[in-house]
C-alpha positions as CSV (number, residue, x, y, z in Angstrom):
1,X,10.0,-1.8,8.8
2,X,11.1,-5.5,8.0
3,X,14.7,-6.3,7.9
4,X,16.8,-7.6,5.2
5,X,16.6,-11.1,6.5
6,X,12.6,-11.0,6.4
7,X,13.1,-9.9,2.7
8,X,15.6,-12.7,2.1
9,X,13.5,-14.9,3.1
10,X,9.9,-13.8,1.2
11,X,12.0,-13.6,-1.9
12,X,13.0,-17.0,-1.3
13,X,9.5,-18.1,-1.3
14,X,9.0,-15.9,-4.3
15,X,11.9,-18.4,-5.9
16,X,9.9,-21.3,-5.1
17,X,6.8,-20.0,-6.8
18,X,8.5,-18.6,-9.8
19,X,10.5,-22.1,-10.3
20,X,6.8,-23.7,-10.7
21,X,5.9,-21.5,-13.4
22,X,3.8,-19.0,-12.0
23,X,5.9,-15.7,-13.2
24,X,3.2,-13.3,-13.2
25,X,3.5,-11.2,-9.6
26,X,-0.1,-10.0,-9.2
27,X,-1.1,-13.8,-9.8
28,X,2.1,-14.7,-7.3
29,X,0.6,-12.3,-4.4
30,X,-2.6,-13.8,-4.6
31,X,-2.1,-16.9,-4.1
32,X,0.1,-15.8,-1.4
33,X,-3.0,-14.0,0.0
34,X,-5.3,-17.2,0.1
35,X,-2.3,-18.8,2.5
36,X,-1.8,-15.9,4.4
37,X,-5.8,-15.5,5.1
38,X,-5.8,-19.5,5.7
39,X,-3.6,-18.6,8.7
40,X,-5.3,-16.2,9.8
41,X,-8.6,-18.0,10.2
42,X,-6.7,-20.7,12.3
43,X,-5.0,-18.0,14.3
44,X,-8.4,-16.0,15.1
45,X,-9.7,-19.7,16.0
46,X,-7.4,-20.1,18.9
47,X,-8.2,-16.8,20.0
48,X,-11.8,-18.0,20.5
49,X,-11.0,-21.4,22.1
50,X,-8.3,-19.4,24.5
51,X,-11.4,-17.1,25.2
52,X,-13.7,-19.8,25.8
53,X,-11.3,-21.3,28.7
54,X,-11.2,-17.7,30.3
55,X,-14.7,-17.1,30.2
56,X,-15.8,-20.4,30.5
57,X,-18.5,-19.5,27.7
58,X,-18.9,-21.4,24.2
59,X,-18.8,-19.1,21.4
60,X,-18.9,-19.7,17.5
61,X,-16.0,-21.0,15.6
62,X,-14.5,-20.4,12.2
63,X,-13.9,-24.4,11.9
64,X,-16.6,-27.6,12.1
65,X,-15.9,-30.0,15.2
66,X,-15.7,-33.0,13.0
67,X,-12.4,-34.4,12.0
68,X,-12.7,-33.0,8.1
69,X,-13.1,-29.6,10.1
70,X,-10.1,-29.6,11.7
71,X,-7.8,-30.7,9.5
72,X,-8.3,-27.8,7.6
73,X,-6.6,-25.7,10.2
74,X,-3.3,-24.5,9.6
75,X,-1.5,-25.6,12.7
76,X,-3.5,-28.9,11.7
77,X,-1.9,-29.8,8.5
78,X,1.5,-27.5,8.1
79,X,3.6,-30.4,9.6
80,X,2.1,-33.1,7.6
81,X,4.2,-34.8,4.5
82,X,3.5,-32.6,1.1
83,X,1.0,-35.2,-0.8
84,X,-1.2,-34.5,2.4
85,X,-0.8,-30.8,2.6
86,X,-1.7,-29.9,-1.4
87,X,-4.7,-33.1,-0.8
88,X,-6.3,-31.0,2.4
89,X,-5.8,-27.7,1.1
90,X,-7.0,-28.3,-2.2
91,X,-10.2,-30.4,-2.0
92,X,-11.0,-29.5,1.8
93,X,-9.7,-25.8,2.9
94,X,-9.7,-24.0,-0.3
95,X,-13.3,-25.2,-1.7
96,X,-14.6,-23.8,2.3
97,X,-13.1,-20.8,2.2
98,X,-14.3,-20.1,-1.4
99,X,-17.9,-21.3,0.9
100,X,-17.5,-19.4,4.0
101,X,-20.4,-17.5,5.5
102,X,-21.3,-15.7,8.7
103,X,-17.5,-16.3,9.4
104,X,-17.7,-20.0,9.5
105,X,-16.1,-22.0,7.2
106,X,-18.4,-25.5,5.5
107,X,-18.3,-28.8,6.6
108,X,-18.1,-31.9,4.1
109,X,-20.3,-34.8,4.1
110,X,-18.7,-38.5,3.6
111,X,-18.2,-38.2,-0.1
112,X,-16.2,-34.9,0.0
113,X,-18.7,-33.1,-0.8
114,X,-19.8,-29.3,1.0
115,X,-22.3,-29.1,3.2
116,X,-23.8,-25.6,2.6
117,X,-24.3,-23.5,5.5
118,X,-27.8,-22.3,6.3
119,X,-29.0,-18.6,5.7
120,X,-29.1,-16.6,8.9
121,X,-30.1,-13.0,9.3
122,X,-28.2,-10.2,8.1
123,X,-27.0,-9.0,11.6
124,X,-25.1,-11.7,12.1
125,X,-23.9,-11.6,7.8
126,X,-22.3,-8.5,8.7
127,X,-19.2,-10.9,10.9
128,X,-17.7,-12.0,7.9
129,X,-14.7,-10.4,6.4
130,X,-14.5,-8.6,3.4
131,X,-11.7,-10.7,2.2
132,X,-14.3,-12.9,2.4
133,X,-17.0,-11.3,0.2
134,X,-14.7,-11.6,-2.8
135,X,-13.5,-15.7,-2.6
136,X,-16.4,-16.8,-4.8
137,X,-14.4,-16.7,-7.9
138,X,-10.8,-17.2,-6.6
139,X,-8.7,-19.7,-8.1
140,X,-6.2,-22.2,-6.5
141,X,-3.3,-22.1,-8.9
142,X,-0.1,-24.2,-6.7
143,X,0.4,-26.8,-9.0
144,X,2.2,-29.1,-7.2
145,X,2.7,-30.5,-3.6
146,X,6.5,-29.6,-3.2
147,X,6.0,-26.4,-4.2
148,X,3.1,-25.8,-1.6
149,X,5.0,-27.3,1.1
150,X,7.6,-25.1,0.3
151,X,5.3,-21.9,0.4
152,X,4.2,-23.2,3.6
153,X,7.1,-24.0,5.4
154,X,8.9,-20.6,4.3
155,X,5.1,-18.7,5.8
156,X,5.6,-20.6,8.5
157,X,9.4,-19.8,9.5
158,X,8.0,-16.0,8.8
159,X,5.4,-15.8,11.2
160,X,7.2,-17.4,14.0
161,X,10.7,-16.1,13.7
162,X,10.1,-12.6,12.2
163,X,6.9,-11.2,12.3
164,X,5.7,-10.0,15.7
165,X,3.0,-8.0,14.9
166,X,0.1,-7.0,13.0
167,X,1.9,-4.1,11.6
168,X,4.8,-6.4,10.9
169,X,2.9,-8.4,9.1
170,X,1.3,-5.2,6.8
171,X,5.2,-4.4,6.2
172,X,5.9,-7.7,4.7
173,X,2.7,-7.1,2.5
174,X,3.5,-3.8,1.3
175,X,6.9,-5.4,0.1
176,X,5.3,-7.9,-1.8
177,X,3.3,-5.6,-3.6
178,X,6.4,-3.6,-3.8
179,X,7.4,-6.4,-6.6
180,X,4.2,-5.3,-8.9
181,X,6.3,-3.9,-11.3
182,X,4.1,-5.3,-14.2
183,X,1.2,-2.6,-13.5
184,X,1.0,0.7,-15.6
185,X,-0.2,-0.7,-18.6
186,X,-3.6,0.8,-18.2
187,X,-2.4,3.9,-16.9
188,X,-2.6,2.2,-13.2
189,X,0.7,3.4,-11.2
190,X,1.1,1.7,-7.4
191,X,2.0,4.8,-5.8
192,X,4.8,4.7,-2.9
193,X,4.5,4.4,-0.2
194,X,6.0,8.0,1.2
195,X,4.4,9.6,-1.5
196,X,1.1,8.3,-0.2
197,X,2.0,8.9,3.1
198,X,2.7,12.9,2.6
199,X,-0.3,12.9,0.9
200,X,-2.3,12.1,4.1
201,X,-0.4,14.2,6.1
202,X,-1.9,17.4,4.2
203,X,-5.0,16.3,4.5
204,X,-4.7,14.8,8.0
205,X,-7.5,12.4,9.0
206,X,-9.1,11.9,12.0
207,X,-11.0,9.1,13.7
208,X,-14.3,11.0,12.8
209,X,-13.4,11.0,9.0
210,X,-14.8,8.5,6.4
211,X,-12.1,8.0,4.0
212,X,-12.7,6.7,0.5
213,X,-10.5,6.1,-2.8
214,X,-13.0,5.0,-5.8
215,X,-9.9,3.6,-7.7
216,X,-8.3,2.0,-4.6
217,X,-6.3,-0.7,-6.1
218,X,-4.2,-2.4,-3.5
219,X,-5.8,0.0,-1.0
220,X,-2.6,1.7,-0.4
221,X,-4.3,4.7,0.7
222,X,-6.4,4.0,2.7
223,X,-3.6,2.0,4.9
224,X,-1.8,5.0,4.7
225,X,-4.9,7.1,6.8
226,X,-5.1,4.3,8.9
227,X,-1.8,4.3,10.3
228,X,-1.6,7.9,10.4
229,X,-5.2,7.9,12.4
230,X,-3.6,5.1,14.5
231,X,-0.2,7.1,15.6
232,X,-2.2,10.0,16.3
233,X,-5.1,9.1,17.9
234,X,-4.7,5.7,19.4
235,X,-4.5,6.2,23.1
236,X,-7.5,8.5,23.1
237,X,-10.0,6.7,20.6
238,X,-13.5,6.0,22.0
239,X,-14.9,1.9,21.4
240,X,-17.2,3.9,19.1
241,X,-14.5,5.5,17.0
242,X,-12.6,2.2,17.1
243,X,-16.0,0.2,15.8
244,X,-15.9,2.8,13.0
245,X,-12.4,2.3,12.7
246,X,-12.5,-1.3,11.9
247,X,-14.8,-0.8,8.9
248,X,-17.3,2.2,8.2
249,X,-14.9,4.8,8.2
250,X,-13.0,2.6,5.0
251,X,-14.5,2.3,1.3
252,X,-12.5,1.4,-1.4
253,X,-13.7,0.8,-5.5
254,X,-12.1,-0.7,-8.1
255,X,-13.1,-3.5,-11.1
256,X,-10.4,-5.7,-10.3
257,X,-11.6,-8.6,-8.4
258,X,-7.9,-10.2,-8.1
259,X,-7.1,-6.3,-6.5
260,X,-10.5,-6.3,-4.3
261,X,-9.0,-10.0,-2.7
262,X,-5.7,-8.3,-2.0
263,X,-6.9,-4.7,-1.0
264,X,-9.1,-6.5,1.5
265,X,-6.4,-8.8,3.2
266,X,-4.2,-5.8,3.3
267,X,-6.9,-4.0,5.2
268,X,-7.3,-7.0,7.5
269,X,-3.7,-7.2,8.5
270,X,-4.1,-3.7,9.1
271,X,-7.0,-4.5,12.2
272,X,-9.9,-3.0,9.4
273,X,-12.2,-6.7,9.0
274,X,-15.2,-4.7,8.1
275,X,-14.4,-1.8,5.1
276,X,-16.8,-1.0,2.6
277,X,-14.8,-2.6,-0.2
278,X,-16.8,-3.1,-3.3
279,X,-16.4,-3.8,-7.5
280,X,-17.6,-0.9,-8.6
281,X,-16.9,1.5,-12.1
282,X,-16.4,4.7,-9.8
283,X,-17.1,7.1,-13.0
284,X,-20.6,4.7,-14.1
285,X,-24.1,5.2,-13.6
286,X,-24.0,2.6,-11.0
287,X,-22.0,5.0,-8.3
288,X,-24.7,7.1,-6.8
289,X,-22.5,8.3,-4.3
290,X,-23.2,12.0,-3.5
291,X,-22.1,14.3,-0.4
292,X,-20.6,11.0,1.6
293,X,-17.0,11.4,2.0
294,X,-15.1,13.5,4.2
295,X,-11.8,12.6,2.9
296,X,-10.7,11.4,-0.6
297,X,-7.4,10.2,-1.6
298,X,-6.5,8.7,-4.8
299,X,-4.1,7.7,-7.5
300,X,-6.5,7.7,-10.2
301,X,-6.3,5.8,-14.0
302,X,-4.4,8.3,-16.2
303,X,-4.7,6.9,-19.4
304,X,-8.1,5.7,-18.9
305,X,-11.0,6.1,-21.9
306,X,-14.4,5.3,-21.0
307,X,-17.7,4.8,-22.8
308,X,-19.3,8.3,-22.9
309,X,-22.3,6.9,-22.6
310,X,-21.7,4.8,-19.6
311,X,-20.4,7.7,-17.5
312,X,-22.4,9.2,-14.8
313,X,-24.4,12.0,-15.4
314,X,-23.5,13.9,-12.4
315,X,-19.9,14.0,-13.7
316,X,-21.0,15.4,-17.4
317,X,-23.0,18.4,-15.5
318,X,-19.7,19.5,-14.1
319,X,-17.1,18.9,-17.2
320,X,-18.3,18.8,-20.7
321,X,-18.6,16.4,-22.9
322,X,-14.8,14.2,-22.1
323,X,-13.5,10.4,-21.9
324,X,-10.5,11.1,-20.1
325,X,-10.4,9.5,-16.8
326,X,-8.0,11.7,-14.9
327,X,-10.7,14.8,-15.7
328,X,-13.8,12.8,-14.5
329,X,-12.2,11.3,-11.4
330,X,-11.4,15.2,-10.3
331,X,-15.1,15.8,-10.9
332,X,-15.8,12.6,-9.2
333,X,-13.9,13.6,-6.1
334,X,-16.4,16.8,-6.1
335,X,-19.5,14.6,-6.4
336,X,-18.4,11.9,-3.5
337,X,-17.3,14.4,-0.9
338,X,-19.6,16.5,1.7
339,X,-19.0,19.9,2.3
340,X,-16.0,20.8,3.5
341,X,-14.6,17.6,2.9
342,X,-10.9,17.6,1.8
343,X,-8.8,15.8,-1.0
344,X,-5.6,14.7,-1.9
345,X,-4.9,13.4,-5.6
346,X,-2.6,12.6,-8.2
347,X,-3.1,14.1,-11.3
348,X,-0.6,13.7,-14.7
349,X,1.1,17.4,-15.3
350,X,-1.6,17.0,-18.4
351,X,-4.5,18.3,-16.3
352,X,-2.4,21.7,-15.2
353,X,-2.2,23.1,-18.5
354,X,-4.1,21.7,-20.9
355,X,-6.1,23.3,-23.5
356,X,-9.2,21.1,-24.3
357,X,-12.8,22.6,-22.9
358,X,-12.6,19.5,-20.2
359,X,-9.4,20.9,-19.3
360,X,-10.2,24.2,-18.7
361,X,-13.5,23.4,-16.8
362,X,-12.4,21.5,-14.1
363,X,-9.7,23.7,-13.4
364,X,-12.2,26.6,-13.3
365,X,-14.6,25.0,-10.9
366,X,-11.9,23.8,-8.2
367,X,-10.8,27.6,-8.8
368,X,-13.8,29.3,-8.9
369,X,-16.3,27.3,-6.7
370,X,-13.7,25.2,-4.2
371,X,-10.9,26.1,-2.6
372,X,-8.3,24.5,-4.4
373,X,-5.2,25.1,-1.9
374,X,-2.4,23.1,-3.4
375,X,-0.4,22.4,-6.6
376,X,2.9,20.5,-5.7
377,X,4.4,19.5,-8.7
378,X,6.7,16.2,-8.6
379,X,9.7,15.1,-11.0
380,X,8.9,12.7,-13.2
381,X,11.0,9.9,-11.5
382,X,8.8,9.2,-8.7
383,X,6.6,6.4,-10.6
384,X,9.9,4.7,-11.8
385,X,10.4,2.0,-12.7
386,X,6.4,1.7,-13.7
387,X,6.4,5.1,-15.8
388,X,8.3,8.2,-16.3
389,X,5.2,10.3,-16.2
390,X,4.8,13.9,-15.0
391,X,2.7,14.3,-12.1
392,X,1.3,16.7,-9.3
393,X,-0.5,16.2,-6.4
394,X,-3.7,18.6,-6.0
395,X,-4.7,19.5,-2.3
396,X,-8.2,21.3,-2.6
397,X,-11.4,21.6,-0.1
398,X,-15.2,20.9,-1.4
399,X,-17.0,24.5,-0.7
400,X,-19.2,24.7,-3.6
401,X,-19.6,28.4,-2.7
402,X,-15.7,29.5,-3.9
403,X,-12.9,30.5,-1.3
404,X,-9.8,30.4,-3.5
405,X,-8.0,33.3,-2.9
406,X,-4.5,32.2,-3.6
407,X,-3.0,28.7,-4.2
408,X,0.5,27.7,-3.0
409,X,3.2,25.7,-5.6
410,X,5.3,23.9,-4.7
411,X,8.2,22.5,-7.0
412,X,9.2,19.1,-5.4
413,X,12.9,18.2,-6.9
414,X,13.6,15.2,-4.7
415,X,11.5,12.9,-2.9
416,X,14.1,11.1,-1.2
417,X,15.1,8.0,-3.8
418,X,17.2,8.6,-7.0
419,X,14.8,9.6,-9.9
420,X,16.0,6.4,-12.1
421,X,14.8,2.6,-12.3
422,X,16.5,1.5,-9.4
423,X,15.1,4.4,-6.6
424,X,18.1,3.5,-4.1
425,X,17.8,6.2,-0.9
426,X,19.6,9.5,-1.5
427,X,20.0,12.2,0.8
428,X,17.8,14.8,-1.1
429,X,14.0,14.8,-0.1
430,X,11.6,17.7,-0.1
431,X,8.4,16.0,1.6
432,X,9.1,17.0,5.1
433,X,9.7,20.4,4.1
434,X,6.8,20.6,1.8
435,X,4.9,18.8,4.7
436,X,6.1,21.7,7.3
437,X,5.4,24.2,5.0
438,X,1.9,23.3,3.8
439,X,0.4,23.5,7.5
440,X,2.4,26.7,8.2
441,X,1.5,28.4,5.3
442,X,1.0,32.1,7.1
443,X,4.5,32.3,6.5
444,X,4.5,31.6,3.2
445,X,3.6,34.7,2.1
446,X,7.0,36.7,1.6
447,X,8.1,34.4,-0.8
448,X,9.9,35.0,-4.2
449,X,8.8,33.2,-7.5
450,X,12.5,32.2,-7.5
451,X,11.7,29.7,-4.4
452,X,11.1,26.4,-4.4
453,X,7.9,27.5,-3.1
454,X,5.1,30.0,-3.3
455,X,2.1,31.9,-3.3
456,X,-0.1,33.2,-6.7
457,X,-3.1,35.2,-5.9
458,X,-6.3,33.8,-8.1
459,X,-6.7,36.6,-10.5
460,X,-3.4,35.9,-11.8
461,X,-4.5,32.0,-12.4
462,X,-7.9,33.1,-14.1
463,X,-5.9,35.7,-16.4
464,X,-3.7,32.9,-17.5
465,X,-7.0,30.7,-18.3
466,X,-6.4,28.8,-15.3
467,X,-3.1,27.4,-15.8
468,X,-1.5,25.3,-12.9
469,X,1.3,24.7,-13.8
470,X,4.1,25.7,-11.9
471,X,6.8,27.2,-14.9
472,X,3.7,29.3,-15.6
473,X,4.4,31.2,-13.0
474,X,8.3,30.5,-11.0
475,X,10.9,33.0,-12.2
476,X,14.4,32.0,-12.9
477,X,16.8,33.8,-11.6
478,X,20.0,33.9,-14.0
479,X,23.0,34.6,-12.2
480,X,25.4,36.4,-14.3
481,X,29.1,34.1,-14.5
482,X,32.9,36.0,-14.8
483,X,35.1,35.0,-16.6
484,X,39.0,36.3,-16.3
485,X,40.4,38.2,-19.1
486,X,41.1,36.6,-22.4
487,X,45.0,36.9,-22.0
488,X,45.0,34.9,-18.8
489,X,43.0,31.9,-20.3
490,X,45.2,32.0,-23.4
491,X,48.2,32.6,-20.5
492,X,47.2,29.2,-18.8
493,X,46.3,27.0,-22.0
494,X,49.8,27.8,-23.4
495,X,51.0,26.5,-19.8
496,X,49.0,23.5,-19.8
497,X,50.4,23.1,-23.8
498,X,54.2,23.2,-22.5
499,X,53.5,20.5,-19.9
500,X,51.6,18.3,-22.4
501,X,55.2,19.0,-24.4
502,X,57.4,17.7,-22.2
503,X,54.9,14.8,-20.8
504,X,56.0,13.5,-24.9
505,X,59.4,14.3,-25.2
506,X,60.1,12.1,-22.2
507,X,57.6,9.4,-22.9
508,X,59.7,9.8,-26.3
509,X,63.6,9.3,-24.3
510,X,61.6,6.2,-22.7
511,X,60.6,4.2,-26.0
């Protein structure tokens, strides 16, 4: 976790940029994304020269030998006055990395201008980073050279000072993304990061898994698997389970290009250079992807409307004829995963109960031909201070040959922050009990409806037309309140009548 002086000091930054004019956070972290990846590349390039000296072997580098080259390294120019800094990165550095191929960055001829780098097989494509894939249409949007040396030096005190490690350095990216407080507006929630984090404990992934979230956004999931695959599994990984670590066992889709650039460098920071992160319409005619996933976890769109005609086909066979995004993407979770692969989602409270064909079909097929294993219903608080939506998270297995014989609810009431705008820590959290509970559930089965959680065999869900919703089914248990006789309360209000009395007949004497 990064400390409150590390936050001090990213706000600061976050000053600097907002005093410029650029107000907009997504806009804000992206910007902040092309410095941090500029970094990186320089960092990475003394690797390779500190390599070189050990193995007294020349390998490729990131940066040209000529002196244009290597001013564009960050160690290069980071010290210079600020009329220099804004003039290298903006005409030299910025225009290369937008260029970069094969994990080399252009050179420039003596006008300024690039010098393209020449096509190579696709073995040796596959080096480049994904961040990299998406530059092509990235903007440089510092307008001025105070306010870049500014960004710079305040990067620059951060990296040395604060930020010892790669996971460090995903902390203090998950708090700026923490400041996206503008999203929701499309129905697109960032989810938290202990939500998403319980979420991959129930489905627990492994390093043979291949993890995908077709509306990946920041990619919050998917470093969410990583680290949990990481804390598990780390001393005893192969070098083949590591190779599949570091990309293949990654995919991510979303139609954000701004949120492809930043899902990507938050994979990178994260030690995964190589994930299958693409702009793709996950519920389109264009995603083909059948039987491929072992694991899916997702926050989908919930107030998403499509073009009926531009959804997939696939997806139409399973739920009738519908446009709502948060039915297809349960269908589409169906589609994507092999069998017996496992998901985690985030549904609104809509999809438990509601009464629309679409509705009812979906339900019925993760019911009647998965085994959907899960309901946990969560208070409406959780998305604050983006939306005050009802939600649940659905836990369910890809069989396509049944196996639900009863599903477990559970009725989360506290998730460990207060349920308002500002979330400030509280005492009350469910998640490691419904964490505890979900992979012990043999003892589950005593149980009262009156619990926070429980078991409800199948038949009872297909009588009530497949209604997953938790109040369908939890019993309240009214617990009956005495009260002491009428002449005793009379007794005591006549009491506290004589005191209030004589309170005014001295504050009377007094005046």
């Amino acid at each position: 976790m990064i400390t409150g002086s590390v936050k001090n000091k990213v706000d600061q930054i976050w000053i600097h940029i907002w005093a410029g004019g650029i107000t907009n956070p997504l806009t804000v972290i992206e910007q902040l994304t092309y410095l941090m990846f500029i970094r990186s590349l320089d960092v990475n390039e003394i690797k390779n020269e500190k390599r070189e000296i050990i193995t007294r072997k020349k390998g490729q580098h990131i940066f040209p030998s000529s002196p244009v080259g290597q001013s564009m390294r960050w160690s290069h120019f980071k010290n210079k006055d600020a009329d220099e800094i804004f003039h290298i990165v903006s005409n030299f550095v910025f225009p290369a990395i937008k260029n970069m191929k094969y994990g080399r960055l252009p050179d420039f001829d003596s006008s300024g201008k690039i010098i393209p780098i020449a096509d190579k097989d696709e073995k040796i494509a596959s080096s480049d980073t994904a961040f990299g894939k998406f530059m092509a249409d990235a903007t440089f949007l510092i307008p001025t050279a105070q306010m870049l040396e500014q960004i710079i030096t305040g990067m620059e005190d951060l990296y040395t000072h604060d930020l010892e490690n790669k996971d460090m350095q995903g902390d203090l990216y998950e708090y700026m993304l923490g400041k996206l407080q503008t999203s929701g507006t499309n129905g697109q929630f960032r989810t938290p990061k202990h939500i998403r984090d319980m979420m991959v404990e129930l489905v627990q992934p492994t390093p043979e898994d291949t993890i995908c979230d077709p509306a990946c956004g920041t990619a919050g999931f998917l470093i969410s698997s990583a680290e949990h695959v990481r804390s598990h599994f780390e001393g005893q990984m192969t070098r083949e389970q590591w190779n599949h670590f570091e990309g293949p066992m990654f995919t991510g889709f979303d139609m954000d290009h701004t949120m492809l650039r930043i899902s990507a460098m938050n994979l990178m920071l994260h030690s995964i250079t190589h994930p299958d992160i693409e702009y793709k319409d996950s519920l389109s005619k264009q995603n083909e992807i059948k039987d491929k996933f072992t694991v899916c976890l997702a926050n989908p769109p919930f107030k998403g409307s499509i073009n009926e005609e531009g959804i997939n086909d696939d997806l139409k066979s399973i739920v009738p004829k519908t446009k709502k995004t948060e039915i297809l993407f349960l269908a589409l979770f169906l589609q994507m995963l092999k069998r017996g692969g496992r998901c985690a989602c985030i549904v609104p409270a809509g999809v438990l109960f509601g009464s629309t064909k679409a509705h009812k079909a979906i339900r019925k097929e993760l019911v009647e031909n998965h085994q959907l294993r899960a309901v946990i219903s969560m208070p409406s608080g959780v998305f604050e201070p983006y939306a005050g939506v009802s939600t649940a998270i659905l836990v369910f297995t890809k069989t396509g040959a049944g196996g639900t014989e009863k599903v477990w609810f559970y009725d989360m009431k506290a998730d460990g922050f207060s349920l308002d705008k500002k979330r400030n820590p509280v005492k009350e959290n469910d998640i490691p009990d419904i964490i505890e509970r979900f992979h012990h559930l043999e003892k589950e089965a005593g149980r009262k409806r009156t619990e926070q959680s429980f078991f409800v065999p199948k038949q009872e869900i297909v009588d009530n037309d497949y209604d997953l919703s938790i109040n369908k089914y939890k019993e309240i248990e009214y617990v009956p309140v005495k009260y002491p006789p009428t002449s005793e309360i009379l007794k005591e209000l006549h009491g506290l009548q004589k005191e209030i009395d004589q309170g005014l007949d001295e504050l009377e004497k007094m005046l």
